[in-house]
Every structure is written in structure tokens, then in C-alpha cells.
N, C-alpha and C positions, 0 to 999 in steps of 0.2 A: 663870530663870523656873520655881521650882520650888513656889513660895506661892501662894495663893491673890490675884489680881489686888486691891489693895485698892476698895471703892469711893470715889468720887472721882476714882478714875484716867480718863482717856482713853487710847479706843479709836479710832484711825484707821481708816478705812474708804474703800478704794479702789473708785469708782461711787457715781452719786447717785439711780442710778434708784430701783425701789419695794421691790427686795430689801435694799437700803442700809436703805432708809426702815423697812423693818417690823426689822431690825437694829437701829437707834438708837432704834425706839420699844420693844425688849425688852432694848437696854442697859441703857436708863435706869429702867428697872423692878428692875431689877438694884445700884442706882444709879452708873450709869457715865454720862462725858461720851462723846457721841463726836464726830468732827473728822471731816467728809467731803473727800477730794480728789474731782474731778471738773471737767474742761475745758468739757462743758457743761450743757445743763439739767441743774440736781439737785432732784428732789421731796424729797429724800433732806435736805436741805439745811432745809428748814423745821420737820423736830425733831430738830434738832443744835445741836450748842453753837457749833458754828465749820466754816465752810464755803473751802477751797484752792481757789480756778478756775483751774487751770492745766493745761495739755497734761501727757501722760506721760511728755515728752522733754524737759522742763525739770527736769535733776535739781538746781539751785538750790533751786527751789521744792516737789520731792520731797523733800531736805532737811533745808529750813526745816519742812514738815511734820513730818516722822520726830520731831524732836526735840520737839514738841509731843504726842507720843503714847505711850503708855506699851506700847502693842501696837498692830500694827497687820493687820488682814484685809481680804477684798476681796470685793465681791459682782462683780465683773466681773473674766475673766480673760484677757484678751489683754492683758497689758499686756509692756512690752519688758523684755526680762532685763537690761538695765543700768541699768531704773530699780529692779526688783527690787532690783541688787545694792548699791545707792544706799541704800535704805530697811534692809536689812539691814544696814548698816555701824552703826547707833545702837540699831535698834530691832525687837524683837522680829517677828517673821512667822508668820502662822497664816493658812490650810498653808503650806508654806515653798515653795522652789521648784521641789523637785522633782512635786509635786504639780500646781502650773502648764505646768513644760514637757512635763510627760506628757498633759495636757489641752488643754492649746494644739492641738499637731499632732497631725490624724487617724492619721494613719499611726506616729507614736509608743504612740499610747494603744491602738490594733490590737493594736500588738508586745507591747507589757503586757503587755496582757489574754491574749493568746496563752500568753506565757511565764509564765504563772501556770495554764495547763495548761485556761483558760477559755476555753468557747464563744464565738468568733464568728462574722460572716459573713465570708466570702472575702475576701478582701484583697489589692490588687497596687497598687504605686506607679504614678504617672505623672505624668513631667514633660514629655513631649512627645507629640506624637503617633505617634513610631515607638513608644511605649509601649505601645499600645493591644491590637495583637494577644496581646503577648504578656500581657495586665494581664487582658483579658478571655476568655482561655483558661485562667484562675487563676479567674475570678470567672462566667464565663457568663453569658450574656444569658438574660433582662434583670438589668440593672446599674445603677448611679449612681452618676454620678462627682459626686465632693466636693471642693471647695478644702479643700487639708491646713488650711487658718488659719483663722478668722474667721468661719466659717458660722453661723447659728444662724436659728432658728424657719425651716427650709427655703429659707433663702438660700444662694450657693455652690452650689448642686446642678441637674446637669441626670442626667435618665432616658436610658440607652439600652436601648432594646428589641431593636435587631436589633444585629450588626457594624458594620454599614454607617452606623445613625445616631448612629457615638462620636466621630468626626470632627468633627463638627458641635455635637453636645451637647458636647465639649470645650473648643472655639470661644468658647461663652457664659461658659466662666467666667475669660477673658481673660485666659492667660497664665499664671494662678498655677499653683503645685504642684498637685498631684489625688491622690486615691486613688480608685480602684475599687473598688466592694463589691459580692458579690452580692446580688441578693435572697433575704432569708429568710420562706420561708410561714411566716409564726403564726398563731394563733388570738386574741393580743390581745398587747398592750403593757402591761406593768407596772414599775413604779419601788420601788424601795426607800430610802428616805431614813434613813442611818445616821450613827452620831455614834462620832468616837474622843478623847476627851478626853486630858490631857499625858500620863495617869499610866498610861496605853495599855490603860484600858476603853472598850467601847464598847457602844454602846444601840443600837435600831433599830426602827425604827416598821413597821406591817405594811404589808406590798405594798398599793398601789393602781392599778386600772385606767386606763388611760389613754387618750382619743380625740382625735386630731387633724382638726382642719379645718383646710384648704389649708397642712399644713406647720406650722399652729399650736394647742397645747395645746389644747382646748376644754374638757376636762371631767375630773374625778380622783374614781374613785369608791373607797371605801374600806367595807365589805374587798373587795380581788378576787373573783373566782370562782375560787378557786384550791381543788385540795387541800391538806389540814394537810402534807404532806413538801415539795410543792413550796413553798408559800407559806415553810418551814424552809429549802430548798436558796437560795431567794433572800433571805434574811437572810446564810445562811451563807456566799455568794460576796461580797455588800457586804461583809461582816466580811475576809473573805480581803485583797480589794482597798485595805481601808483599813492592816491590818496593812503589806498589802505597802509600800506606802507611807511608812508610822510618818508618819501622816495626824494630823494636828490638827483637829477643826472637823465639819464637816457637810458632807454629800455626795448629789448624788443618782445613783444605779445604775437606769441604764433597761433592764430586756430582754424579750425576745418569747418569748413561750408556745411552743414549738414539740412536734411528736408525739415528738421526739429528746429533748426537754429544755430548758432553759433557755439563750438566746443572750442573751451581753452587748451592747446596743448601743450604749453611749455612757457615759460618765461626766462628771461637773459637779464640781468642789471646789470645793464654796458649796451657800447653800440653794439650795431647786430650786424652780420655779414646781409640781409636782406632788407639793410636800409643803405645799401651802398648806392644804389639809384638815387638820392641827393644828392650830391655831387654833381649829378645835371640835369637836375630837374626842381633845381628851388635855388633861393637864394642866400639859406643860411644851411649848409647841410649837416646830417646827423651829429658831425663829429665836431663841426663847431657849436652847436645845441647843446653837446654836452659840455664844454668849456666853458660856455655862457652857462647854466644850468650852478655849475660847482663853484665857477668864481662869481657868481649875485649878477651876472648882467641883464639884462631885461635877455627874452628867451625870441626869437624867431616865430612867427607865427605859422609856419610850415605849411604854407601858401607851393603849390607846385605849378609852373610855369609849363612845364612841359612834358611828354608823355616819353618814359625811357622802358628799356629791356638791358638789366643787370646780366651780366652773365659771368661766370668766376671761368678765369683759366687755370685748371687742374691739371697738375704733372706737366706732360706734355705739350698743353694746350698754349704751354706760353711762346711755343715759340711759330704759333699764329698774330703774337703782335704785332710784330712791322706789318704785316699785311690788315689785321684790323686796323693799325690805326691810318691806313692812305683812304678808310673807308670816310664815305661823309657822317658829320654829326655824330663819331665814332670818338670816345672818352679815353684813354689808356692808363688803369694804374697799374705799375711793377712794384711788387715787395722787397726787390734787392734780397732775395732769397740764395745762398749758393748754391743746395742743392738741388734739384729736381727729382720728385719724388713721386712714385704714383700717388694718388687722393689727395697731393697736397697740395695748397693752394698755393698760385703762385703768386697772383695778379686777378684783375678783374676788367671790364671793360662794360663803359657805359655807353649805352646805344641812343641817341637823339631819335624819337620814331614822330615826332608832329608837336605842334603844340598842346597846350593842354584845354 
């Protein structure tokens, strides 16, 4: 894989959800086919060329796919390492696997980031609860404990405030591994969405603020409030982390403002819901960065044009779109979702607020 991906080729894409989706609709801008796998609902599914429904532990049918795909990438990353090794026997992989099992488990992706000499929050394993004292005289209360696997948009997690309530917050997240973190005081949440394409350049769009409601994304404002060094220190650690790696693809780096500096809190290998503000605010956005990144094309230099406010409509929220979109400078994306659901995402909406 050393040429440029031709067009006509298919791209396989593991997940059908709405990161798949805005994926195959910047493939195909591209002109690439893409072949969604995905065991259940795929929105993702309705601008594709061919859609796999099958579970992740049918490596038959993981297979049968591979060979129909000329690369394949993944907007969803829990998937099991022996369907991984299944897809890689025929067919290209972008990011590869190490990439996945460093992001899969918290407690991996910790130690990373650790041993690349980068800030994060406290850290101690727990797999029981004779774990705790010692997990949380590493991390101090208050804490949260996290299932090492599976968590996301504030699932997996319980709070302890005191000693006394880790027993019980441990309790809720039924048995699985855990990690312990402490809490870290910031002054805001920001992400950096970078790209390392084959030929091991890499672009990086600038930080954006970030605000959650209950656990989930709500809003991506771009540019931060940051100084010119900081807003630089947090390109420059995406950059570190993607190197370290020798990363394929698009990434999102979340960390917190603190009075000490910059903490790493989390990494994604895939686009990120709070690089959704490209789309109107630059001119190659996230999700054709990643297409260019996996198929060799020269990468976007993530130059932003113009100053946006991402804001995701959850559950209910979507059906404020016909009204956001009569607003000016006002972006509309729909996930073709059927059901509506509280916390679930439905759609998103980018805001034009100035130039940049």
C-alpha cells in the first residue's frame, strides 16, 4: 500500500452508525465505494454501496467481507482482536491494531500516554475490591472508577467522593475490570483532531472547547480560548501521540486546561464527534482527512476559515431542526436515525459565528 488508493476502489468500514455515514459520504466525494459491516442498525448503510449484517465474531462473514474491500477502517472500536486478525490476513487496516488495543483499554491507553512522558490523571488498576485502598491512595478522593472496556458518552463510570463510597460505586459496574482516576481541576476541556497519513505527515486542525451535559458532548466551539503556546503545546502532543503510534487516519485528543498545563484525557482512533465543526469551518473536513490519510492522498492542511459552535441534537433536540436550519450561517446534519431516544444522538448542527 504504497500508491495512491485508486478511485473505484472499496473501502470497508467497521460501524454503521453516523461517523460511518458522514465517512461514506466523504468517500464518495473522493470517488470511492464503501462496504459497511455492522450487526445492527446502520444509518451508515443508506449511502454505501453494500451493507455486511453480521456480529463481529462471525469471522466467515468478516472474511467474506475483507475480500470485497480494498482497505478497510473502522468508525467503532471495540471490536475483538481475532476478528481484527481475520481482516488483516487479506486486507489492508487503517489504523492497524495497535492503535485499537491501546484505545480499547483504559488502563492501556493510561500507560501510553504515561510512557511518552505525557500528562495525565492519576491512575491505579482495579480488579476487585481488595483493589481499592490501595487504587485510591494512588488517585485520592474524589475519584472515578471506569470499566477498562466499553465505556463511552459517560457509561461504565461511577463517582467516589469519599473512601467509604468505592465499594458500592464499584458494585455498579458489575464485575468488569476498572481503573481509577483521580480527579483533575481544569478550567475547560479541549480536543485536538489530528491526522497522520501513510507517508508519516501529519495536519491538525485547531483545538476546540468542549462542554458536556450529563456525560454527553453538547457543544464544540472553535477556536478555544486558549493562548497561541498552549493552543501549539496541544497540536504538539496529538502530533507526539500519533507518531508514537505510526498512526494511520484521524484521531481525536481530548485534554483539560489545567494551572500546571496540559492533561491528556482520553484518545479516539477515528473521527471524533468534537471535530464535527469542520464541516464548516475549513476546507477539507475531519472525515475527508481520514479518507485521504488511509487511501495515500496528500492530507489537508487543516487551515480553518471560519469561527463555528458544534452543537449535537440529543433525543429530542432534533426536532429543533427545521427551525435551526431558517437560522443564518446555520449547517444541518440528520443521521436518518429511526428511533429517537433520550442521550441519543441524533444529528448535529454547525453554527457559522465570524470568520476566522
Amino acid at each position: 500500500m504504497t500508491d495512491m488508493l485508486p478511485p473505484g476502489a472499496t473501502i470497508g468500514i467497521l460501524g454503521g452508525g453516523q461517523l460511518g455515514r458522514m465517512l461514506a459520504m466523504a468517500a464518495a466525494r473522493l470517488g470511492y465505494r464503501c462496504h459497511i459491516y455492522e450487526p445492527g442498525a446502520a444509518p451508515a448503510a443508506d449511502v454505501a454501496h453494500a451493507w455486511t449484517k453480521a456480529p463481529y465474531e462471525d469471522l466467515d462473514a468478516l472474511r467474506a467481507f475483507a475480500q470485497t474491500c480494498d482497505l478497510i477502517t473502522y468508525e467503532f472500536e471495540n471490536i475483538p482482536a481475532p476478528s481484527l486478525d481475520v481482516l488483516a490476513e487479506t486486507t489492508p487496516l487503517f489504523p492497524d491494531r495497535r492503535a485499537l488495543e491501546t484505545s480499547q483499554d483504559r488502563l492501556t491507553e493510561k500507560s501510553f500516554l504515561a510512557g511518552l512522558g505525557l500528562a495525565t490523571a492519576p491512575f491505579a488498576p482495579v480488579d476487585t475490591a481488595a483493589d481499592l485502598p490501595t487504587a485510591l491512595a494512588t488517585t485520592c478522593t474524589p475519584a472515578i472508577l471506569k470499566t477498562r472496556r466499553f465505556g463511552y458518552d459517560g457509561k461504565g463510570q461511577a463517582r467516589v467522593m469519599t473512601p467509604d463510597e468505592a465499594e458500592a460505586a464499584l458494585a455498579t459496574l458489575q464485575g468488569a475490570p476498572a481503573i481509577a482516576e483521580g480527579f483533575v481541576r481544569f478550567s475547560r476541556e479541549i480536543s485536538v483532531i489530528a491526522a497522520r497519513g501513510r507517508d508519516g505527515t501529519v495536519a491538525a486542525y485547531d483545538p476546540g472547547e468542549n462542554v458536556h451535559r450529563d456525560g454527553i458532548l453538547a457543544t464544540t466551539t472553535v477556536p478555544a480560548p486558549l493562548p497561541l503556546l498552549q493552543r501549539t503545546d496541544a497540536v504538539l502532543i496529538a502530533s507526539r501521540i500519533l507518531n508514537a503510534l505510526d498512526y494511520v487516519g484521524v484521531m481525536g485528543v481530548e485534554l483539560f486546561v489545567t494551572p500546571q498545563g496540559l492533561v491528556v484525557n482520553e484518545i479516539a482512533p477515528r473521527v471524533h464527534n468534537s471535530g464535527h465543526w469542520t464541516q464548516a469551518g475549513c476546507a477539507v473536513d475531519q472525515f475527508e482527512q481520514h479518507i485521504r490519510a488511509i487511501a495515500g492522498w496528500p492530507l489537508g492542511n487543516g487551515e480553518r476559515h471560519a469561527n463555528v459552535v458544534m452543537e449535537n441534537l440529543i433525543g429530542d433536540d432534533v426536532t429543533r431542526a427545521p427551525a435551526l436550519a431558517a437560522e443564518p450561517g446555520v449547517q444541518v446534519h440528520l443521521y436518518g436515525k429511526a428511533e429517537t431516544r433520550p442521550g441519543r444522538k441524533m444529528g448535529h448542527v454547525n453554527r457559522v459565528t465570524g470568520p476566522a
